[in-house]
C-alpha positions as CSV (number, residue, x, y, z in Angstrom):
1,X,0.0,0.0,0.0
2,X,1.5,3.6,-1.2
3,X,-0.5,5.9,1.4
4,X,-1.4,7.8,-1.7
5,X,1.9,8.3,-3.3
6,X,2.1,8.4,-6.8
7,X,4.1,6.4,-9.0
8,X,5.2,5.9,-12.6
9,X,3.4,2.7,-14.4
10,X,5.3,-0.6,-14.1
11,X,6.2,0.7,-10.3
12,X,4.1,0.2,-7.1
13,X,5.0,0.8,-3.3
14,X,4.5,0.0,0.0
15,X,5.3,1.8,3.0
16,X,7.2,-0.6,5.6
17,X,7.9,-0.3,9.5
18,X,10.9,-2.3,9.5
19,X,14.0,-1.9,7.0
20,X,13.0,-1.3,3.5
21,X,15.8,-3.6,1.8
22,X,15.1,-6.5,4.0
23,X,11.2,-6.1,3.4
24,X,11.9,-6.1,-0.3
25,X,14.4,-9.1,-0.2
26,X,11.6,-11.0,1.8
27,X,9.1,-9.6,-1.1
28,X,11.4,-10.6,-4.2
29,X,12.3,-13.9,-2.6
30,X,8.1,-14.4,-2.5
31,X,8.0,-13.8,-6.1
32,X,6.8,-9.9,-6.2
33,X,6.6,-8.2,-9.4
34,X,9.6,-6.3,-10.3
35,X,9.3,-2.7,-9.9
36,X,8.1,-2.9,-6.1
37,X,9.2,-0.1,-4.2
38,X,9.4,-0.3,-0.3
39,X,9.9,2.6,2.2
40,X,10.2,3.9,5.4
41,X,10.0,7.7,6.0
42,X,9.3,7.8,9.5
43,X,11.9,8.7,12.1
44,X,15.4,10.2,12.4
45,X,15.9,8.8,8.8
46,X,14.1,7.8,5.3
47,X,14.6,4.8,3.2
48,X,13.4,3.1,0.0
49,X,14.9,-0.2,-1.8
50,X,13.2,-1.2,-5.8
51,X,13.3,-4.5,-6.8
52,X,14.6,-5.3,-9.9
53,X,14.3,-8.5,-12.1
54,X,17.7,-8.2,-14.4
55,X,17.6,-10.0,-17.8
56,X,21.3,-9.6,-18.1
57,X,23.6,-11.5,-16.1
58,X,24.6,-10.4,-12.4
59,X,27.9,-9.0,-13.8
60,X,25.8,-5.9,-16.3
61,X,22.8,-6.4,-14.2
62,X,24.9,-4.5,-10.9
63,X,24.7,-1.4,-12.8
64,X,22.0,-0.7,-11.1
65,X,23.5,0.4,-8.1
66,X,24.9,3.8,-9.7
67,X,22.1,3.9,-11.9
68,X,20.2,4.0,-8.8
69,X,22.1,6.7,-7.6
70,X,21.8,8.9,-10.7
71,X,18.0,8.8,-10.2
72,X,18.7,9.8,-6.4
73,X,21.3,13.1,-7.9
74,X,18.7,13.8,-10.7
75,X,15.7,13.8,-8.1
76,X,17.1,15.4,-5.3
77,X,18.7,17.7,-7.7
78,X,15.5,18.9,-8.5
79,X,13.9,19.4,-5.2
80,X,16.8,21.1,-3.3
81,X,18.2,24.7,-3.5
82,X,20.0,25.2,-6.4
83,X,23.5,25.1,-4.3
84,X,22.9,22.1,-2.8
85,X,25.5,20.0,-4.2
86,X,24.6,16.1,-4.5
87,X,27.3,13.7,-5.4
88,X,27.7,9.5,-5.6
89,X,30.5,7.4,-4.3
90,X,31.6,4.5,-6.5
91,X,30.8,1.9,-3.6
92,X,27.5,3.5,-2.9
93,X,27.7,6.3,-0.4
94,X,25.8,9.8,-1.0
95,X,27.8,12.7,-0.6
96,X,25.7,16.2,0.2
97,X,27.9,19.4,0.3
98,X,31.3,17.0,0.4
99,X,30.0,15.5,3.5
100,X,28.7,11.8,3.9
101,X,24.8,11.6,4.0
102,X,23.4,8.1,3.6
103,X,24.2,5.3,1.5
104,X,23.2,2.7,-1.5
105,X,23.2,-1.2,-0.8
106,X,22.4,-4.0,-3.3
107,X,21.4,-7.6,-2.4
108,X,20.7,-10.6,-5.6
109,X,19.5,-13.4,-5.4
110,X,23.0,-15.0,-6.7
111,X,26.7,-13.7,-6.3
112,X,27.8,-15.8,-9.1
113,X,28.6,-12.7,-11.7
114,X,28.2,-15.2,-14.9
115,X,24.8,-16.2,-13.7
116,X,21.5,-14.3,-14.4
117,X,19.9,-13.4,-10.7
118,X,16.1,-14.3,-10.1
119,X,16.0,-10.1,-8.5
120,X,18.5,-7.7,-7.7
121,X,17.7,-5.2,-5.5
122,X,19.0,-1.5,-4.6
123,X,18.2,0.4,-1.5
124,X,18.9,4.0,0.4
125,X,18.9,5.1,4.0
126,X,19.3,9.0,4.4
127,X,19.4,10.6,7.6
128,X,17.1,13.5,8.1
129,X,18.4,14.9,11.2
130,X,22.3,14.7,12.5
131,X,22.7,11.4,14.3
132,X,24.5,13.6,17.6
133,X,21.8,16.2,17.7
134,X,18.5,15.5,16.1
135,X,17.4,19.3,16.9
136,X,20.0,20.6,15.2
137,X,21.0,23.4,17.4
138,X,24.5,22.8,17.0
139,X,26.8,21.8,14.2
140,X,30.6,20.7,13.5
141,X,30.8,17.7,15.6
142,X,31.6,15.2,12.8
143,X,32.0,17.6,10.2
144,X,32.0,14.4,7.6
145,X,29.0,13.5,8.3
146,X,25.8,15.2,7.8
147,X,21.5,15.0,7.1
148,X,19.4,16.4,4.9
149,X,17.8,18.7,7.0
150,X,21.1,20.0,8.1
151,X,22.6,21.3,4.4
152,X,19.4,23.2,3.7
153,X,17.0,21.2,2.4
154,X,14.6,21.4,5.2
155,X,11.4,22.2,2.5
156,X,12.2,18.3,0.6
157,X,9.7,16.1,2.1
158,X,10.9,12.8,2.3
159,X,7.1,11.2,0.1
160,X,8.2,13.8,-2.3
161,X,11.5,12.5,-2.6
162,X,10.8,8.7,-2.8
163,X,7.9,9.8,-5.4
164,X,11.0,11.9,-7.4
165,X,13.3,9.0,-7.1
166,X,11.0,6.5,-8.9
167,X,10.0,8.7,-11.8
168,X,14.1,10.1,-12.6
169,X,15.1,6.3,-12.3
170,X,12.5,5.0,-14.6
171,X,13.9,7.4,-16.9
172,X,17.1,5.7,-16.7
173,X,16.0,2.5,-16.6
174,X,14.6,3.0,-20.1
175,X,17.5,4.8,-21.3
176,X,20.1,2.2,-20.2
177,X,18.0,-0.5,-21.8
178,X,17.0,1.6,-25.0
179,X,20.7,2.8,-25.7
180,X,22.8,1.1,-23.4
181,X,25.4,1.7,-20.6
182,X,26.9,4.6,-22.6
183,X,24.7,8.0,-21.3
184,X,24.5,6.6,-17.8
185,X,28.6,6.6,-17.8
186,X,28.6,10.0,-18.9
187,X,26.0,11.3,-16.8
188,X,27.3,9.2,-13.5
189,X,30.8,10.3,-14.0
190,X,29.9,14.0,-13.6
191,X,28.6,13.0,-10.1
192,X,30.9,11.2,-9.0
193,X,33.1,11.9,-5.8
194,X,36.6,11.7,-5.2
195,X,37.4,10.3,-8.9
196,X,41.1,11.0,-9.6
197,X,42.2,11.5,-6.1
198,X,43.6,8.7,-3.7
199,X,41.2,5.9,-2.2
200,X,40.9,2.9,-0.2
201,X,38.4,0.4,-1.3
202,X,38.3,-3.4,-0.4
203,X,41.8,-3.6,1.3
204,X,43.5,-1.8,-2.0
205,X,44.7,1.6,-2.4
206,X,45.6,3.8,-5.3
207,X,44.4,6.3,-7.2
208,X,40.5,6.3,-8.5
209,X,40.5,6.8,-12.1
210,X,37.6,5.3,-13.4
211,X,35.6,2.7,-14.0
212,X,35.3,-0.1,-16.9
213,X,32.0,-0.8,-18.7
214,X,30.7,-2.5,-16.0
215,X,31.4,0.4,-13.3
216,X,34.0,-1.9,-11.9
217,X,36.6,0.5,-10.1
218,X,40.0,1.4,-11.9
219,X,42.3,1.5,-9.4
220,X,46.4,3.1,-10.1
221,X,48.8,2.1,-8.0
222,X,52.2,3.3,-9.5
223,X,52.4,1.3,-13.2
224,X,49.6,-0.9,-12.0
225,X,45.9,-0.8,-12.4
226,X,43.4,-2.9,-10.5
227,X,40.1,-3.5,-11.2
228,X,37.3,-3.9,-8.6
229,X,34.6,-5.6,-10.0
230,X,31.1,-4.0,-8.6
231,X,29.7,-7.2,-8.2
232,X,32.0,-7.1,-4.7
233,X,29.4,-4.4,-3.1
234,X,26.7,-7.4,-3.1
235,X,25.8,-7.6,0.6
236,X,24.2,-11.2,1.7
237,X,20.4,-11.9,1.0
238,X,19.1,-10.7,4.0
């Protein structure tokens, strides 16, 4: 049941009192239709997870973690003050202002990358309010990490936001599968954070400077380059 949220055909949703990802793993694992949305927006914090059912195999079908996250940029983008910046980390996290806000998971129903999963599903948690001071009456005490409400975007209302981030990711959806991978590269490397500069990512370091048709991570370390397939970001079947 949606509460009377709107949503683009082929897409449904159902608010949830317990975490949205692991409702929607229960869901896909019961044979729901693809295109199931399921969120929580009460609390200190607002979550969603879509259920996908890939045709490709797991290893093309992870692309939509970041595709997922271009629908977040592209809807929050809209919604928020104009110089509210919203940017994507390659292993999922949300980055609002340059600070940490939230993050993207992804559960399937196989890890095997050759194999074509029975679902895949991508989910979100966003904090609303700072975790040390849901009033927000004072500031700067992890100045990494930040909410929503705290970077001036206390007019986005969190049904508004799920309701955005269906419609912009259908749009992707449909463009990934009508022209393929190539426009979602483009438009997910503009958003990307900390491209270029010096990471640490599954016990590797080097520097970040790109990713390979299937978004797997491009890792330099001095005449070497690594590559991270995105199919290690699965988390377990919950």
């Amino acid at each position: 049941m949606s509460e009377g949220l709107s949503f683009p055909p082929l897409m449904s949703g159902e608010a949830v009192t317990d975490d949205a990802l692991r409702v929607a793993c229960n869901r896909a694992a019961c044979g729901c239709d693809a295109g199931l949305i399921t969120y929580r927006l009460n609390g200190a914090e607002m979550q969603g997870a879509l259920v996908f059912a890939p045709e490709v195999p797991l290893a093309q079908a992870v692309a939509m973690l970041p595709l997922c996250g271009v629908g977040f940029q592209n809807a929050l983008g809209a919604l928020s003050p104009p110089e509210v910046a919203v940017q994507l980390e390659w292993d999922g996290g949300i980055r609002l202002n340059g600070a940490s806000c939230g993050a993207f998971r992804m559960v399937a129903s196989t890890t095997d990358p050759d194999a074509v999963p029975d679902w895949l599903i991508v989910g979100f948690t966003l904090p609303l309010y700072p975790a040390e001071d849901p009033d927000m009456a004072e500031t700067g005490l992890n100045p990494d990490q930040t909410a929503l409400f705290a970077e001036g975007c206390a007019d986005v209302h969190p049904p508004a936001l799920i309701e955005s981030w269906a419609r912009h990711t259908l749009h992707w959806i449909n463009r990934w599968e009508d022209l393929g991978p190539s426009g979602l590269h483009g438009e997910w490397r503009g958003l990307v954070f900390g491209i270029d500069g010096d990471v640490s990512v599954r016990g590797q370091s080097g520097t970040f400077i790109g990713v390979d048709e299937n978004f797997g991570m491009l890792l330099r370390n001095g005449t070497d380059t690594q590559l991270i397939p995105l199919t290690t970001l699965l988390e377990p079947a919950l």
